[in-house]
C-alpha positions as CSV (number, residue, x, y, z in Angstrom):
1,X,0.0,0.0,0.0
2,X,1.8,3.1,-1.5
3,X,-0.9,5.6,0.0
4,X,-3.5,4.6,2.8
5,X,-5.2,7.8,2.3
6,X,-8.2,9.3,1.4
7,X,-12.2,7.5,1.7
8,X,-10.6,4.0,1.5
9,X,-8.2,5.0,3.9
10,X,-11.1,6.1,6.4
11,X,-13.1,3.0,5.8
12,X,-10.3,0.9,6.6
13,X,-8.7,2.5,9.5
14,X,-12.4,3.1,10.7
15,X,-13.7,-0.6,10.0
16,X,-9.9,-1.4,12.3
17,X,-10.5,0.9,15.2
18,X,-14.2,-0.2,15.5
19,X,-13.5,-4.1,15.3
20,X,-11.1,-3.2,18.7
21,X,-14.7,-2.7,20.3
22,X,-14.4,-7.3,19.9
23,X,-11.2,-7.9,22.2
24,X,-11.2,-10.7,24.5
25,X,-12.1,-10.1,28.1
26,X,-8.5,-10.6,29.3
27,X,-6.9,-8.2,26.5
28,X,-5.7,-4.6,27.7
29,X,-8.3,-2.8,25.7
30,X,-11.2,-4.2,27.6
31,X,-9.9,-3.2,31.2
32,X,-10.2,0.8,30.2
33,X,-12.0,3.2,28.1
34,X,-9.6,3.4,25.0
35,X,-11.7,0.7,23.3
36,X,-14.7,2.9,23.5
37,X,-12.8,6.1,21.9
38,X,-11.6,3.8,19.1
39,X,-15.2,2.7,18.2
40,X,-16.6,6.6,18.3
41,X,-13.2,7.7,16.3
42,X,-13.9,4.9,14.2
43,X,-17.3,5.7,13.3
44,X,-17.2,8.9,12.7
45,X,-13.7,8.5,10.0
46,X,-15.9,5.6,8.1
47,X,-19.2,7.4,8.4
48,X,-17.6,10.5,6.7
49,X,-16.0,8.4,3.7
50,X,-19.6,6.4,3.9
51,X,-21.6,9.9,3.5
52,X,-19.6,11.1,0.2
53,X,-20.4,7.6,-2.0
54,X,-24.0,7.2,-0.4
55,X,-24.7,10.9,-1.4
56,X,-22.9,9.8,-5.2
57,X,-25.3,7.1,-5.7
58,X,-28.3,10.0,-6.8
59,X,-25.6,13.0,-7.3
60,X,-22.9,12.1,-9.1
61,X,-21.6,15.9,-9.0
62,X,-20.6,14.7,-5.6
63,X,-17.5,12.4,-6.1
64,X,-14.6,14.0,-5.4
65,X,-12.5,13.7,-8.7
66,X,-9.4,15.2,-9.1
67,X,-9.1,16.3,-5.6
68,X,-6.4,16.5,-3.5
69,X,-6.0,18.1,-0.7
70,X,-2.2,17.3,0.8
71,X,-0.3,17.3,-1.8
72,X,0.4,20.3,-4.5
């Protein structure tokens, strides 16, 4: 992976943190809160990828071609 960036970079990294929600019992992310910050940080980066393409299925105005916003 050259570039983990971007809406599949969201979805992935935000489909990851939210699975950490599914540790065992024993594991060091079930004894404190940190699991529960990685599931809200994890929704929110994969529902703001999500939003753009659900919005593109009517608007197709909406997709994001040609943008790019850290590099020049």
């Amino acid at each position: 992976m050259d570039d983990l960036g971007g809406d599949a970079g969201c979805m992935v990294l935000g489909a990851l943190l939210m699975s950490t929600l599914y540790v065992r019992r024993d594991h060091v992310l079930a004894r404190g809160w940190l699991r529960w910050g990685f599931l809200v940080i994890g929704a929110a980066a994969f529902c703001d990828a999500y939003a753009t393409w659900w919005n593109a299925r009517k608007n197709l105005d909406s997709i994001p071609f040609g943008e790019n916003e850290a590099r020049v």
